[in-house]
C-alpha positions as CSV (number, residue, x, y, z in Angstrom):
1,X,-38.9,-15.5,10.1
2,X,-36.7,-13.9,13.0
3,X,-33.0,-13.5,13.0
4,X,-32.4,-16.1,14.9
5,X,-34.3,-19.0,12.5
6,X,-32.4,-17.2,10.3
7,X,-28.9,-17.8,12.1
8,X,-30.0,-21.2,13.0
9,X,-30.6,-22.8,9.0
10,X,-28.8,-25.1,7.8
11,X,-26.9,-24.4,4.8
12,X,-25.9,-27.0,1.8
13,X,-22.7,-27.6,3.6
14,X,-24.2,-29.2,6.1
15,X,-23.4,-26.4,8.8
16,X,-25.6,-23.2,10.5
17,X,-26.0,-19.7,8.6
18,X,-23.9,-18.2,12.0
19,X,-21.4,-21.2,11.7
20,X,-20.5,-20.8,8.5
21,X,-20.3,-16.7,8.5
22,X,-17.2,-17.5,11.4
23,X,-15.6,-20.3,9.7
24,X,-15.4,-17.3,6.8
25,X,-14.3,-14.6,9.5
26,X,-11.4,-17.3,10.7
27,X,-10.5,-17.9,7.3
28,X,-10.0,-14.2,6.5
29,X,-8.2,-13.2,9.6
30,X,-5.9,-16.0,8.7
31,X,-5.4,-14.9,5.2
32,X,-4.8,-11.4,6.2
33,X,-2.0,-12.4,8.9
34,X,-0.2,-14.8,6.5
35,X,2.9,-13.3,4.5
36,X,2.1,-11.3,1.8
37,X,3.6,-11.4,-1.6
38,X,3.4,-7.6,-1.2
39,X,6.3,-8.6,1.6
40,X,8.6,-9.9,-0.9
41,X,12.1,-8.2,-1.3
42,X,11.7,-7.4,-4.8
43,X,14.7,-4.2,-5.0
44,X,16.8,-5.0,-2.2
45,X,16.2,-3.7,0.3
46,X,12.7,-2.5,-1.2
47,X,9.8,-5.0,-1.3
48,X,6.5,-4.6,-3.4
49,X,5.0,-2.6,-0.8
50,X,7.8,-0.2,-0.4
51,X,8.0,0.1,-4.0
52,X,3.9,1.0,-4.6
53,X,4.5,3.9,-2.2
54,X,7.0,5.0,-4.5
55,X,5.4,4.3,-7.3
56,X,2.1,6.1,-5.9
57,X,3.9,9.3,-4.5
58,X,5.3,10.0,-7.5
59,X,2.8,9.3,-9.9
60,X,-0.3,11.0,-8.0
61,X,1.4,12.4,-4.3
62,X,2.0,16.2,-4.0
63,X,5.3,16.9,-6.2
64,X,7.2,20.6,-5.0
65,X,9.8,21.5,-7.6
66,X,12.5,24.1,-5.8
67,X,15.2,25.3,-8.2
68,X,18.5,25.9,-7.2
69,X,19.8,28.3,-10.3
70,X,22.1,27.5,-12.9
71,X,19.4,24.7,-14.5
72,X,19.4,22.7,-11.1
73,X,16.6,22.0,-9.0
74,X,15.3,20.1,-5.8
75,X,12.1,17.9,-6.4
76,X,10.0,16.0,-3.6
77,X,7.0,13.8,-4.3
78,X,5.2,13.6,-1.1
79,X,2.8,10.0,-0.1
80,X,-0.6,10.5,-1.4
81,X,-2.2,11.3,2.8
82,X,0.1,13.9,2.0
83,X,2.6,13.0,5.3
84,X,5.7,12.4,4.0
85,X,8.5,13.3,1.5
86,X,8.9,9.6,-0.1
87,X,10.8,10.8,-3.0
88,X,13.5,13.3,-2.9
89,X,15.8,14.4,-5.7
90,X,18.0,17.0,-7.1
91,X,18.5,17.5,-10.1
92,X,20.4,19.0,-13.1
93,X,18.0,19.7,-15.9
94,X,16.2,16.5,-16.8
95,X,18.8,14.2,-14.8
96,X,18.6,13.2,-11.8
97,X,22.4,13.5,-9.6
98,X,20.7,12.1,-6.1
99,X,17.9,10.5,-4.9
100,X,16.4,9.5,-1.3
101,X,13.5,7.3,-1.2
102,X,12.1,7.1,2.3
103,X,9.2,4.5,1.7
């Protein structure tokens, strides 16, 4: 059986092998341009995909930990490609006295 016999069957649904494998490419393409619940503002003005980063930097993204004296120090969590600062804070001991989140 060549490729093309292959191509050319006609599945349950009544349509080709190569019709059906583009109605599924069209479908995809469609799903992957539609609004994403990822989108959603969930922290204004941070949505769920903002808020990932975050949550990814600073639970598995390079962390550098400079301290400032007197029990104070400046913490960055870095994306996990390693591009970015996405967290930065200072802090005083175990309390955090600013924060910049650059998603």
């Amino acid at each position: 059986m060549a490729a093309s016999d292959i191509w050319a069957y006609v599945l349950t649904n009544g349509e080709t092998a190569e019709q059906t494998v583009l109605d599924i490419q069209d479908d995809l393409a469609a799903l992957l341009a539609a609004p994403s619940f990822l989108d959603e503002v969930l922290e204004a003005p941070l949505n769920a995909r903002d808020l990932l980063r975050i949550i990814a930097a600073v639970a598995a993204g390079k962390t550098t930990i400079q301290p400032q004296g007197d029990n104070r120090a400046h913490v960055e969590f870095r994306s996990l490609d390693d591009s970015q600062v996405v967290v930065a804070a200072d802090m005083q001991g175990s309390t955090r006295t600013s924060v910049v989140v650059t998603p």
